[in-house]
PAMARZA-564694 format. One record per residue (C-alpha): y, x, z; residue number from 1. Coordinates in Angstrom, 1 decimal. Each point is the difference from the previous one (the first is absolute). Layout:
% residues N
<<Y; X; Z>; NUM>
...
% end
This chain:
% residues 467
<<110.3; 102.4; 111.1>; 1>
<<2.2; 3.1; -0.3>; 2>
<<-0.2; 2.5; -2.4>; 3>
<<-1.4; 3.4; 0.6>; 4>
<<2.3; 3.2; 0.2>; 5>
<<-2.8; 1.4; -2.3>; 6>
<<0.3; -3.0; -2.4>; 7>
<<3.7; 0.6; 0.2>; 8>
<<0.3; 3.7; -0.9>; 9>
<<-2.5; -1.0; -2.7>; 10>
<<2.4; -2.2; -1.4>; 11>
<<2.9; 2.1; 0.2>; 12>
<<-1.8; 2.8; -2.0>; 13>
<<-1.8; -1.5; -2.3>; 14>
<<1.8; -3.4; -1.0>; 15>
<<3.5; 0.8; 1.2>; 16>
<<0.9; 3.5; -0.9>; 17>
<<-1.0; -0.8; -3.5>; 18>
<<2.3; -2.5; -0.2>; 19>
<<3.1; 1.8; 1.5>; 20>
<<-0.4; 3.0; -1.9>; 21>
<<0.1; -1.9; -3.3>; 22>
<<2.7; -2.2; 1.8>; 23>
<<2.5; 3.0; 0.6>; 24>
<<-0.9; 2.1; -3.1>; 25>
<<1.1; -3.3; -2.1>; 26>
<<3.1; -0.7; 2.7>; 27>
<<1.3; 3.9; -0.8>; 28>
<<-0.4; -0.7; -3.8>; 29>
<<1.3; -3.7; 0.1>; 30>
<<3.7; -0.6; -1.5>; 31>
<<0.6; -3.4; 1.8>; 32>
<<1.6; 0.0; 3.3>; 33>
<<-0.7; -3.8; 0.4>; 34>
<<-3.5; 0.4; -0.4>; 35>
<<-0.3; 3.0; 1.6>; 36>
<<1.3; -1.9; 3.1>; 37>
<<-1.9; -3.1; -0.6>; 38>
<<-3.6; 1.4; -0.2>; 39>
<<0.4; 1.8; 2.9>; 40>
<<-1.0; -3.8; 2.4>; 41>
<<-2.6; -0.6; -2.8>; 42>
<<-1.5; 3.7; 0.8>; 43>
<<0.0; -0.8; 3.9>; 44>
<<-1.8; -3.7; -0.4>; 45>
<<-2.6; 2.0; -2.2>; 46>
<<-0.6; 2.8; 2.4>; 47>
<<-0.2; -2.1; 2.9>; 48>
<<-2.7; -2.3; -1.4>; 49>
<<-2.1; 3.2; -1.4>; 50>
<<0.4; 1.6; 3.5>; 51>
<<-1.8; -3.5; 1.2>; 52>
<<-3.1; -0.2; -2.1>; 53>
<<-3.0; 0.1; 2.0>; 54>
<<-2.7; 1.2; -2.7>; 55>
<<-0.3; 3.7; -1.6>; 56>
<<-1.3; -2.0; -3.2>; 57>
<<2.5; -1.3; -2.4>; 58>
<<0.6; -3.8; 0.6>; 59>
<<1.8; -2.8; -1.1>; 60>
<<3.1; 0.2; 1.9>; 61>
<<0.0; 4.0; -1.6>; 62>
<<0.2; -1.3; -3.7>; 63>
<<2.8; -2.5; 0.8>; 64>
<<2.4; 2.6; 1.6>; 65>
<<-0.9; 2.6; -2.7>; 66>
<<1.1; -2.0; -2.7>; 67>
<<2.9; -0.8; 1.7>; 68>
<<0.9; 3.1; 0.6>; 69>
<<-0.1; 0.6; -3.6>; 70>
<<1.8; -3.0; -0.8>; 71>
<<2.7; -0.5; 2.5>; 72>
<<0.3; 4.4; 0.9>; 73>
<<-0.6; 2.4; -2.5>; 74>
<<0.5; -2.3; -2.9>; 75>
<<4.2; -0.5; 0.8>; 76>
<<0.3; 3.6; 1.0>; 77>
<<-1.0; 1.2; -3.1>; 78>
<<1.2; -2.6; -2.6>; 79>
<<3.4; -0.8; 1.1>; 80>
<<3.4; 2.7; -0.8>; 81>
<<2.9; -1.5; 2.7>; 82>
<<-0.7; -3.9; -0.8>; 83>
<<-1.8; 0.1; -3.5>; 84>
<<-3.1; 0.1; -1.3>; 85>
<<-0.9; 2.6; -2.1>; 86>
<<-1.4; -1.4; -2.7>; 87>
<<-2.8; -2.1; 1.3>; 88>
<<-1.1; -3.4; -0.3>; 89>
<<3.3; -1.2; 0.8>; 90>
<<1.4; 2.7; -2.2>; 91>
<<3.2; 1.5; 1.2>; 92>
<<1.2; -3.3; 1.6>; 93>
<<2.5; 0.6; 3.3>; 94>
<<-0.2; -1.9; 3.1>; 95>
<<1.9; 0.1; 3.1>; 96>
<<-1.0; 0.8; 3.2>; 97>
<<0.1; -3.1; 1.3>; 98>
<<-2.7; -0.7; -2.7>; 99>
<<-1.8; 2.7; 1.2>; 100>
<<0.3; -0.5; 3.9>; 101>
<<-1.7; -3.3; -0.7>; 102>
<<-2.9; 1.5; -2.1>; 103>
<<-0.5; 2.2; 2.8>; 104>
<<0.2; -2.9; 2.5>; 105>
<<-3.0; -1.7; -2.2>; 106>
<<-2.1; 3.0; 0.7>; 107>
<<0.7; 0.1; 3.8>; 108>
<<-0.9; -3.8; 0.2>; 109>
<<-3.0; 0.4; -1.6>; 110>
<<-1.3; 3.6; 2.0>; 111>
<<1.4; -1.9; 3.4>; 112>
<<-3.0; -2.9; -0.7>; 113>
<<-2.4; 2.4; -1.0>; 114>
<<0.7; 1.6; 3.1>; 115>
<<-0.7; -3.4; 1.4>; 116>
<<-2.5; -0.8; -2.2>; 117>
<<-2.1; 3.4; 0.7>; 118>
<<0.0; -0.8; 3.6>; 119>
<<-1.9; -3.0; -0.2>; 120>
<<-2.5; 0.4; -2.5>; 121>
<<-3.6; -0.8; 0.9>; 122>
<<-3.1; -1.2; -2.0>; 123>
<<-0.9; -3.5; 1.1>; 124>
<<-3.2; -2.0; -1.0>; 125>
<<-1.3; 2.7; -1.8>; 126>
<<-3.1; -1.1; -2.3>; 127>
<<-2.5; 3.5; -0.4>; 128>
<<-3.2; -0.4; -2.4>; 129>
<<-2.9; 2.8; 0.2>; 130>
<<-1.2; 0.1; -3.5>; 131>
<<-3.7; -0.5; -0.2>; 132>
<<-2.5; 1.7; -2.1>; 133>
<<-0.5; -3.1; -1.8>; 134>
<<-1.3; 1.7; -3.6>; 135>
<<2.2; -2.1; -1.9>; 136>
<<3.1; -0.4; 1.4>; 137>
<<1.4; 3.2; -1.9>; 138>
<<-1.2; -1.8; -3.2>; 139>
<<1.9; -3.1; 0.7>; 140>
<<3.5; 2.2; 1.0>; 141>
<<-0.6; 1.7; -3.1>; 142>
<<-0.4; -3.3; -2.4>; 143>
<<3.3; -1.4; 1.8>; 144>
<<2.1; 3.1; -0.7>; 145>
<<-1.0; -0.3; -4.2>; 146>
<<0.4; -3.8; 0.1>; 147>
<<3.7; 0.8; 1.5>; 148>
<<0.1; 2.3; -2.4>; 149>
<<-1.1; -1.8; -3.1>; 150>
<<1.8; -3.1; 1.3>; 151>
<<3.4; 1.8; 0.2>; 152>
<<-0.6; 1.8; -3.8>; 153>
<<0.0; -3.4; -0.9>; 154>
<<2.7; -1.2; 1.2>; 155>
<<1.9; 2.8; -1.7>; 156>
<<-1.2; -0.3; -3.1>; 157>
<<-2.5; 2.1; 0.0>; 158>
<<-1.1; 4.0; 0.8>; 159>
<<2.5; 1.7; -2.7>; 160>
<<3.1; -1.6; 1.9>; 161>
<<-1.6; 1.2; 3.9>; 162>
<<0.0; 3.4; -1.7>; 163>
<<3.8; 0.1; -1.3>; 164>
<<2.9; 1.5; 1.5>; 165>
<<1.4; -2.7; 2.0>; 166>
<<3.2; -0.3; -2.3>; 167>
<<-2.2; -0.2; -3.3>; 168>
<<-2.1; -2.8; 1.7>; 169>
<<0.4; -3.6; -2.0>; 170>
<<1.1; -2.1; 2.2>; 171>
<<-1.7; -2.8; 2.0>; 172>
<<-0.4; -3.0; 2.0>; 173>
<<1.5; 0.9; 3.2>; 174>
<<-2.7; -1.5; 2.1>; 175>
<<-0.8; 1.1; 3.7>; 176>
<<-4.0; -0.5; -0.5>; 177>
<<0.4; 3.1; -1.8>; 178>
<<1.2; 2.1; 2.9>; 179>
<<-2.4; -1.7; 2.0>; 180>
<<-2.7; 1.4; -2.2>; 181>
<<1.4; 3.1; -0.1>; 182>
<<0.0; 0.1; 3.9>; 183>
<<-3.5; -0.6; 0.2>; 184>
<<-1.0; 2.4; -2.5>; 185>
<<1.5; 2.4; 2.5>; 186>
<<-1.2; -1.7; 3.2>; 187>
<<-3.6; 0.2; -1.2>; 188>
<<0.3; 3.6; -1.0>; 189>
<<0.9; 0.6; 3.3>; 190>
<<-2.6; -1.8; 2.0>; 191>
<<-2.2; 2.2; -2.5>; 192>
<<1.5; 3.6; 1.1>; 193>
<<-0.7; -1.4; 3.6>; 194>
<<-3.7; -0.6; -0.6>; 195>
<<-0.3; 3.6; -1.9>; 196>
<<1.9; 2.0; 2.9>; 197>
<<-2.1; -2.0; 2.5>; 198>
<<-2.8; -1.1; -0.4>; 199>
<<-1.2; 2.7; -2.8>; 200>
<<0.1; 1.5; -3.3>; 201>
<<-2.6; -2.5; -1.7>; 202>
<<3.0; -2.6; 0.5>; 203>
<<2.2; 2.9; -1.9>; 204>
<<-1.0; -1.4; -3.9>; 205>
<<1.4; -3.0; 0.6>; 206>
<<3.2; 1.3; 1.5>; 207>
<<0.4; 2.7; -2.6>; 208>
<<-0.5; -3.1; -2.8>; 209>
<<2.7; -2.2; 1.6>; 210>
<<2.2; 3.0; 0.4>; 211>
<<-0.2; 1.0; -3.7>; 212>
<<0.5; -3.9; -1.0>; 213>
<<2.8; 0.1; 2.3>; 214>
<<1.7; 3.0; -1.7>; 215>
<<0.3; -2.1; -3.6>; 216>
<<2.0; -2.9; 2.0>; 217>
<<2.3; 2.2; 1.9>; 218>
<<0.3; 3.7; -0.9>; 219>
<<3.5; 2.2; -0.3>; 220>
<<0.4; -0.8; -3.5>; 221>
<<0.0; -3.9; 0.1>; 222>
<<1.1; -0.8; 3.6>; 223>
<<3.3; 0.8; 2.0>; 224>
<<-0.6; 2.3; 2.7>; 225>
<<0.2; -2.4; 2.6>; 226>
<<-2.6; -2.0; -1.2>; 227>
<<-2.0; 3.6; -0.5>; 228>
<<0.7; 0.3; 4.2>; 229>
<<-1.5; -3.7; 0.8>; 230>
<<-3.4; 0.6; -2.1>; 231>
<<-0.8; 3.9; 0.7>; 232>
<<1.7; 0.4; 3.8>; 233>
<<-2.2; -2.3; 1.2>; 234>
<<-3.4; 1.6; -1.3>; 235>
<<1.8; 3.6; 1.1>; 236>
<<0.0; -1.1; 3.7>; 237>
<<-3.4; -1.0; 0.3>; 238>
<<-1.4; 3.1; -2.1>; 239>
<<2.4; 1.9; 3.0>; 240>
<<-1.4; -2.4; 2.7>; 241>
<<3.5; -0.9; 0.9>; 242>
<<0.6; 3.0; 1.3>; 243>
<<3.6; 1.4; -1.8>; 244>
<<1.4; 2.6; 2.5>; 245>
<<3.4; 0.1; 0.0>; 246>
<<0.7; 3.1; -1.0>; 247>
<<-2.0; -0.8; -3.2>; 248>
<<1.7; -3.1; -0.6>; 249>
<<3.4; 1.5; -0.4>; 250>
<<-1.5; 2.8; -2.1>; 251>
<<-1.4; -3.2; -2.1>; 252>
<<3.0; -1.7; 0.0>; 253>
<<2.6; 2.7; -0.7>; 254>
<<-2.2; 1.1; -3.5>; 255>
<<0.0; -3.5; -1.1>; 256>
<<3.7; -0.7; 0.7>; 257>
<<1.3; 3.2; -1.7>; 258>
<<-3.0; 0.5; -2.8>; 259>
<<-1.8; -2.6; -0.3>; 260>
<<2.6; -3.2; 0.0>; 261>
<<1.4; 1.8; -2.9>; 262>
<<-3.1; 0.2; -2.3>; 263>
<<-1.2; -2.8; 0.8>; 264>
<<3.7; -2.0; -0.6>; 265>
<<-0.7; 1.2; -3.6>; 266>
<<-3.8; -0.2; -0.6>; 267>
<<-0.2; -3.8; 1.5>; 268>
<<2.7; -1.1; -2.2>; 269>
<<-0.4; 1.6; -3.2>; 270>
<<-3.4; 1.1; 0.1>; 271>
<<-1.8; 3.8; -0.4>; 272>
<<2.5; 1.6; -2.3>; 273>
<<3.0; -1.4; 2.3>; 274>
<<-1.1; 2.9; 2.2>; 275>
<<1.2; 2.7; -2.1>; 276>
<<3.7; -1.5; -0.3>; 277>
<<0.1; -0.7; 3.8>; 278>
<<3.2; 1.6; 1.2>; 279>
<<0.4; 1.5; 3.1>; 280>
<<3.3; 0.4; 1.4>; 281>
<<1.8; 3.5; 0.4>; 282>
<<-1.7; 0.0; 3.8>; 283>
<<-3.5; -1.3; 0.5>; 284>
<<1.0; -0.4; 3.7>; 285>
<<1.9; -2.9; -0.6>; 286>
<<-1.4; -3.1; 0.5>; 287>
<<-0.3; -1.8; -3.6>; 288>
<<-0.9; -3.9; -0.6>; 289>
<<0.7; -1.4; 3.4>; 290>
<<3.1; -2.2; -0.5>; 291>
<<-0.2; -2.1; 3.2>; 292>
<<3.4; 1.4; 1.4>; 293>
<<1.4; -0.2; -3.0>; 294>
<<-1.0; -3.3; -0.8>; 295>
<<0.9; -1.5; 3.2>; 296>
<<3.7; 1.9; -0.1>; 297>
<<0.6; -2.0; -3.1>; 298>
<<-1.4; -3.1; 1.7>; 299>
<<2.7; 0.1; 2.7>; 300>
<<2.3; 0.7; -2.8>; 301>
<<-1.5; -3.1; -1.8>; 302>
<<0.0; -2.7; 3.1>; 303>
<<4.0; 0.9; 0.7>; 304>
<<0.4; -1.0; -4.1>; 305>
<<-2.2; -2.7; -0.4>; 306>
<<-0.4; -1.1; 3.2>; 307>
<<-3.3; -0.8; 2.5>; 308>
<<-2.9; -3.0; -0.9>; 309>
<<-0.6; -0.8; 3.6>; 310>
<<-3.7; -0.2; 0.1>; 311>
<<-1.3; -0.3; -3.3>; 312>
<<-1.1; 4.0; -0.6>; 313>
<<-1.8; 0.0; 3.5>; 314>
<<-1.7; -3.7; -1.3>; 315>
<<-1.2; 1.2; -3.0>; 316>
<<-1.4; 3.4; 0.9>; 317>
<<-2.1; -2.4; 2.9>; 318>
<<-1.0; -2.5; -3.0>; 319>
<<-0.8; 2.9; -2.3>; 320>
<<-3.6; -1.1; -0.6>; 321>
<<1.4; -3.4; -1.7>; 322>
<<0.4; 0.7; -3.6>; 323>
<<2.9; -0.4; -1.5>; 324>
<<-1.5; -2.8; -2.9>; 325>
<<-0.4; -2.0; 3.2>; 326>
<<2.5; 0.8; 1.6>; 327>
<<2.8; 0.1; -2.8>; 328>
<<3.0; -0.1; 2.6>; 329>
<<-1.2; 3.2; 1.7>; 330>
<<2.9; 2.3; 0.6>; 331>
<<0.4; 3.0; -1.9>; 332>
<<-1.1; 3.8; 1.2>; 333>
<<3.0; 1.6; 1.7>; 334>
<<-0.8; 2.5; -1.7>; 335>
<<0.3; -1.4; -3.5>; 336>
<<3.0; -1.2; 0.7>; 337>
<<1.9; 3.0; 1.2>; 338>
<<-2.7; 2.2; -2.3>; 339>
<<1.3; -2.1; -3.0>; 340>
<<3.5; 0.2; 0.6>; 341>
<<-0.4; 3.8; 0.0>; 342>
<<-1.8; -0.5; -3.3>; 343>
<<3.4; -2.2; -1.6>; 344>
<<2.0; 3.1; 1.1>; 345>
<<-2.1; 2.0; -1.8>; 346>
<<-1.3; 2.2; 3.4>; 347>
<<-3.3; -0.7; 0.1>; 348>
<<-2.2; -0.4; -2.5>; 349>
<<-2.4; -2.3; 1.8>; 350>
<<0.5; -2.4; 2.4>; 351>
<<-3.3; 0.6; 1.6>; 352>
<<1.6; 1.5; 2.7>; 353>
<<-1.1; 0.8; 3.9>; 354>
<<1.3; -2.5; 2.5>; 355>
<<-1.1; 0.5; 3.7>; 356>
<<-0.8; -3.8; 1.4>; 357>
<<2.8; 0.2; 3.1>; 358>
<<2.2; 0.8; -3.1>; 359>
<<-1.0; -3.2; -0.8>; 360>
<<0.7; -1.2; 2.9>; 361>
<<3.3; 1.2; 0.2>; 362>
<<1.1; -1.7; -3.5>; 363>
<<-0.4; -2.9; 1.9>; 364>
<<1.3; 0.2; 3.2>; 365>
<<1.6; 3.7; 0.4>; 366>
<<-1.0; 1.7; 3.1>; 367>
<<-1.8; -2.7; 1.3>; 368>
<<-1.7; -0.7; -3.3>; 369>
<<-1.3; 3.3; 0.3>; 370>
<<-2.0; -0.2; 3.6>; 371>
<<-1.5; -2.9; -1.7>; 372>
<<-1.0; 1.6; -2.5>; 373>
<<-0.9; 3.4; 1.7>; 374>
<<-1.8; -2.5; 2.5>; 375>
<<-2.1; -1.5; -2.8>; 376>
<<-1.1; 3.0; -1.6>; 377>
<<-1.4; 1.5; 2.9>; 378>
<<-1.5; -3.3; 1.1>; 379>
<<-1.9; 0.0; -3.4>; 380>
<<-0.8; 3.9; 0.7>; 381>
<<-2.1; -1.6; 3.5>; 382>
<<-1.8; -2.9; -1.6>; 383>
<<-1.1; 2.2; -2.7>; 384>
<<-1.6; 2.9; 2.6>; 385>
<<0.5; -1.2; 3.6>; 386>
<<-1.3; -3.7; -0.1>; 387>
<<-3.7; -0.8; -0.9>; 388>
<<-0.4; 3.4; -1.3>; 389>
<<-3.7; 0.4; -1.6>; 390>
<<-1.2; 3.1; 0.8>; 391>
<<-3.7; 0.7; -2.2>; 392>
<<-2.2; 2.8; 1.7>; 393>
<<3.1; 1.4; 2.2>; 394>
<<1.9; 0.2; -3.1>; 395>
<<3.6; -2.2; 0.6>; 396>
<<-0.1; -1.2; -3.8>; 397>
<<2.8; -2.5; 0.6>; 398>
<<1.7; 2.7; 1.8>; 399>
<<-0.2; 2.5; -2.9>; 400>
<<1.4; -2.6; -2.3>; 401>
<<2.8; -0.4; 1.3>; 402>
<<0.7; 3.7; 1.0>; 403>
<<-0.3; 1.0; -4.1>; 404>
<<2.8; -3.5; -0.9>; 405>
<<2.5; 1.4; 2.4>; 406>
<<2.0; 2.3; -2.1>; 407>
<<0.0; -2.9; -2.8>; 408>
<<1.2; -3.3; 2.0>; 409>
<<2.5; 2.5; 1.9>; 410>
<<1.2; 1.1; -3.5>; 411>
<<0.3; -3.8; -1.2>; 412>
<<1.1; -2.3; -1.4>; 413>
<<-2.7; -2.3; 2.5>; 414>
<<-1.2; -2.9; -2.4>; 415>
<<-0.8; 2.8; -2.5>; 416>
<<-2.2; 2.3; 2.0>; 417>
<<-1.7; -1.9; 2.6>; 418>
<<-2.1; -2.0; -1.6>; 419>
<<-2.5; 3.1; -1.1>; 420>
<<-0.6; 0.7; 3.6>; 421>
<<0.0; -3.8; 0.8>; 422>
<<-2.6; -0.7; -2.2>; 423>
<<-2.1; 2.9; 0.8>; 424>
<<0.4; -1.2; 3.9>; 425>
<<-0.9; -3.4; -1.3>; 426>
<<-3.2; 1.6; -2.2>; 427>
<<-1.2; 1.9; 3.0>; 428>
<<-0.3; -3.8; 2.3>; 429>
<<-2.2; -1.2; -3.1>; 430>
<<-2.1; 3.6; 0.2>; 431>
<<-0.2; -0.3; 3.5>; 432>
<<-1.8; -4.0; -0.6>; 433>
<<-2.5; 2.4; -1.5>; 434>
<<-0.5; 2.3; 3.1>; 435>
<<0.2; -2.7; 2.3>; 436>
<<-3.2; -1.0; -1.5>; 437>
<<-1.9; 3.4; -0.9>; 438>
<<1.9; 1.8; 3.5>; 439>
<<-0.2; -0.5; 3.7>; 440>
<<3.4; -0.6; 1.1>; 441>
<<2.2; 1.2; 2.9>; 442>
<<2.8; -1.6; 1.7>; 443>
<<2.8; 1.4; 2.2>; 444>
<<2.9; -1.3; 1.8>; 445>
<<2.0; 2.5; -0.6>; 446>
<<0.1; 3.7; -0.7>; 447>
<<2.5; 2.9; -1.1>; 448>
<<0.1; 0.9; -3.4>; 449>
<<3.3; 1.6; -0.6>; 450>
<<-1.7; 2.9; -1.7>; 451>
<<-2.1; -0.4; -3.2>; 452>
<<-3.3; 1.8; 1.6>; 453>
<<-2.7; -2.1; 0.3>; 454>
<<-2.0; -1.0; 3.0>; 455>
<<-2.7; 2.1; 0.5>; 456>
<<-3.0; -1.4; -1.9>; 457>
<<-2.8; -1.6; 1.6>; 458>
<<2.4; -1.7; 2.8>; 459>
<<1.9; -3.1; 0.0>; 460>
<<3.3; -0.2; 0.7>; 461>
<<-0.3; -1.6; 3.3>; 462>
<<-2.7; 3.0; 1.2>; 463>
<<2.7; 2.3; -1.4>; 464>
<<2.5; -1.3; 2.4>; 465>
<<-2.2; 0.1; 2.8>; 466>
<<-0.5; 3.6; 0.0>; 467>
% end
């Protein structure tokens, strides 16, 4: 079906000009003629797939191209002086153009199959519960989200070490049963807000309790902002019913990439006085703590030295739910390894470094390596929302999910971020044994759900369609 002339001049004005006027006030102010040049296909791809979106709500495909755009657009127009970095996580390392031409050729692979991508995704087999107004079934939601949450203290030794800053925490077992808790913690809360928007505020104490329990597990002085994005997104979107213009999303966006990321870089890792100290740099316009280009510059750089690993990044971001105490071969993060060898150098001084998953696949097979890889992640993106999405009371929970993970698996490195969302995916299928049994169920085919507002409640998806 072809797209409106009113959904296109809706585009244009309120998701493209944005974007180019940022675009050309950074391309006037940038001091790097090779990236100047090379952004410019990147800007087209990104432009072209906003000017295609068929919602006026924010939606999936929206986040993925925004944080492009800030990875693969603004980001080397701003920190790069003719071919060095200025200062960044790479420090002031040089690198050809060839080095950067192929960078760039990374981000056109990936936008070309999102373009693809975009095109064809459709909800299929779609599994909708009504909640009932079974008395107790807030009760139970509420006793799963403190078990979760008593279950993961535990495991961490207890509540004084879920309080710390994350860098003052002692360390522990790295076990995934702990994210797993920690997902369904979330999950539950979730279901909870659901019932308190929907069905009524005498559902509302339960919510509120979950929320507050939720807050001591994951708030912005223990927790890395990503992680703060995949528990509190989430609940935001159902409060909102969905329904993001926008307009208000890139308002949203834009205060948390240029104020927020900042604080919150600072408060998550070295707790409440961190804030005070956080540094901002000359310009609060320039976009701090997103190291993507940089990182996958130096991994170009990195593959010519060291050469590719023909499969084995790509194999182990797909196995990443096998531990590594089982699996003791596992290969190593990309990212640590080109992360650490920054580190030797004295660069960097972490290795926990971003590493987008076709950069991945490009340290394994160059060019091709990185349609895999590009191929993979948004593959992942569609099982998460687009196949066997549970929708509870109109709400796409599944979808939402997935929606608040984005800017985190995008950022990388894979194995290290997706689990959170994976587990909380995997939580939600055990809730939704629950609301099989407390819910009356709808089934669809097939139906549209590009856009993260819900169905209109009291309609299944297949009446929806039939409209």
């Amino acid at each position: 079906m072809a797209i409106s002339k009113n959904q296109l001049l809706f585009n244009f004005l309120v998701r493209v000009l944005p974007y180019l006027v940022i675009y050309f006030i950074s391309l006037v102010l940038c001091d790097s003629r090779i990236n100047a040049l090379l952004t410019m296909p990147t800007m087209i791809i990104i432009s072209a797939n906003l000017l295609m979106l068929r919602v006026r709500f924010v939606s999936i495909p929206e986040v993925i191209l925004f944080v492009t755009y800030l990875a693969f657009v603004i980001r080397p127009l701003q920190v790069v002086s003719g071919n060095a970095f200025i200062g960044t996580t790479v420090g002031y390392n040089r690198y050809t153009d060839d080095q950067f031409l192929i960078t760039h050729a990374c981000a056109w692979i990936f936008l070309l199959v999102c373009s693809f991508y975009f095109s064809i995704w459709r909800s299929k087999n779609i599994k909708e519960y009504r909640l009932s107004t079974f008395s107790g079934l807030e009760i139970i939601l509420l006793c799963i989200s403190i078990a979760s949450f008593l279950i993961y203290m535990a495991g961490m030794g207890g509540l004084s070490n879920v309080l710390a800053p994350r860098f003052e925490k002692m360390k522990v077992l790295d076990a995934p049963w702990l994210t797993f808790f920690r997902a369904m913690q979330m999950t539950a809360t979730a279901v909870l807000f659901i019932m308190a928007k929907d069905k009524g505020w005498r559902y509302a104490p339960c919510a509120i309790a979950s929320f507050f329990i939720l807050i001591m597990s994951a708030n912005p002085f223990n927790t890395s902002r990503f992680s703060l994005l995949a528990a509190y997104i989430p609940l935001a979107l159902i409060w909102l019913r969905g329904r993001v213009s926008a307009q208000n999303f890139m308002i949203a966006a834009g205060v948390f990439t240029v104020i927020l990321m900042p604080i919150l870089n600072a408060t998550t890792r070295g707790g409440g006085a961190a804030a005070d100290n956080s540094s901002m740099n000359e310009s609060i316009f320039v976009i701090k703590f997103v190291d993507v280009f940089d990182m996958t510059v130096e991994n170009v750089s990195y593959s010519s030295v060291f050469g590719y690993t023909y499969g084995q990044k790509l194999i182990g971001d797909a196995l990443f739910f096998i531990p590594r105490a089982v699996w003791t071969s596992k290969p190593s993060l990309n990212a640590l390894d080109v992360g650490g060898r920054l580190v030797d150098l004295d660069i960097a001084g972490t290795d926990n470094l971003s590493m987008p998953v076709f950069a991945d696949g490009f340290r394994d097979f160059h060019l091709i390596g990185a349609l895999f890889g590009s191929v993979f992640f948004l593959h992942i993106i569609y099982l998460g929302a687009f196949w066997r999405p549970v929708i509870v009371d109109g709400f796409p929970i599944s979808g939402f999910i997935v929606f608040a993970s984005i800017p985190i698996v995008f950022r990388g490195p894979f194995s290290s971020t997706v689990p959170l969302v994976f587990f909380q995916i995997v939580s939600l299928f055990f809730l939704s044994l629950i609301l099989k049994r407390l819910s009356v169920k709808y089934t669809s085919g097939k139906a549209q759900l590009l856009s993260v507002r819900p169905k209109s409640v009291g309609q299944s998806p297949a009446e929806e369609m039939n409209k």
